[in-house]
N, C-alpha and C positions, 0 to 999 in steps of 0.2 A: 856840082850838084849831084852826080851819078852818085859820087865814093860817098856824101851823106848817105843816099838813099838806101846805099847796098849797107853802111856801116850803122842806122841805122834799123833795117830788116838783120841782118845778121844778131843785132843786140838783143829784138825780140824774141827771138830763132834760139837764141842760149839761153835767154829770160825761162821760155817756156817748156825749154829739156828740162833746166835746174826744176823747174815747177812739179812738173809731171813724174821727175826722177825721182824727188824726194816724195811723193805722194804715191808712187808704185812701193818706193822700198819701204812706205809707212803699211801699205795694205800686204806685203809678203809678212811685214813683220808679226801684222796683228793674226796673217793666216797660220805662221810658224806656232806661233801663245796657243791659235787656236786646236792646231793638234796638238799639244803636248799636254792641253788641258783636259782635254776630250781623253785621251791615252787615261790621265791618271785620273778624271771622276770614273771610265766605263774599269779601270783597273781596281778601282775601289769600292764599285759598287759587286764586282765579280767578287771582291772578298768578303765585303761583308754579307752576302747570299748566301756563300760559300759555310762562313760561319755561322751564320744563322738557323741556316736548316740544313736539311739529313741530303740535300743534294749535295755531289761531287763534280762541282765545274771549275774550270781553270779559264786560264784569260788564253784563248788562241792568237797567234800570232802569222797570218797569211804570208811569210817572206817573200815567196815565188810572185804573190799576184799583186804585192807593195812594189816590188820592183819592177814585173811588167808593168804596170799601173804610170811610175815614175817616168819609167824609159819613154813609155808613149808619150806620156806629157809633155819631158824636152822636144824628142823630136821632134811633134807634133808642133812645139811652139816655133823652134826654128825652121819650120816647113812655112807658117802660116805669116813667119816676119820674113821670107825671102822677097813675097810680089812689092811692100809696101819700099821697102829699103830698095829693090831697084829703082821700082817707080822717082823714089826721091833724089836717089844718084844721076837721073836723066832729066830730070825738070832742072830748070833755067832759075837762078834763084830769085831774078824780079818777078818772074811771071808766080811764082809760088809764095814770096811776100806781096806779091796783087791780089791773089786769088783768097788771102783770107782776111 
């Protein structure tokens, strides 16, 4: 009765990464579209100003503060997933397929 219980909670437990996985790597994807889209309408709308009128602007490009920007965010993410993944490495797996 136990090896059902734990086999299964385990099936739900991979049910719901596949679920979640494929549903994060759908939202990185749409945020990926969404800068590259954003790049080239503000890169397009910089030219046709540009051509339009007697102003002289260019499209800036911030490298220094894109990069720090990027840096903080990994870190930042794998700081904010170390408490949950220990958390889950020391819970008991029946009391964690009880508990939801």
């Amino acid at each position: 009765m136990t090896g059902t219980l734990v086999e299964t909670g385990a099936a739900r437990v991979v049910s719901a990464v596949k679920t979640y996985g494929i549903g994060d790597a759908v939202v990185q994807a749409l945020d990926g579209v969404g800068v590259v889209l954003g790049l080239a309408v503000g890169w397009g709308l910089i030219a046709s100003i540009d051509r339009l009128s007697d102003a002289n602007i260019s499209l800036g490009f911030p490298a220094k503060q894109l990069l720090l920007v990027i840096v903080l965010g990994i870190a930042l993410g794998y700081v904010s997933a170390i408490i949950p993944a220990r958390r889950a490495t020391r819970a008991e797996v029946l009391d964690a397929i009880q508990s939801t």
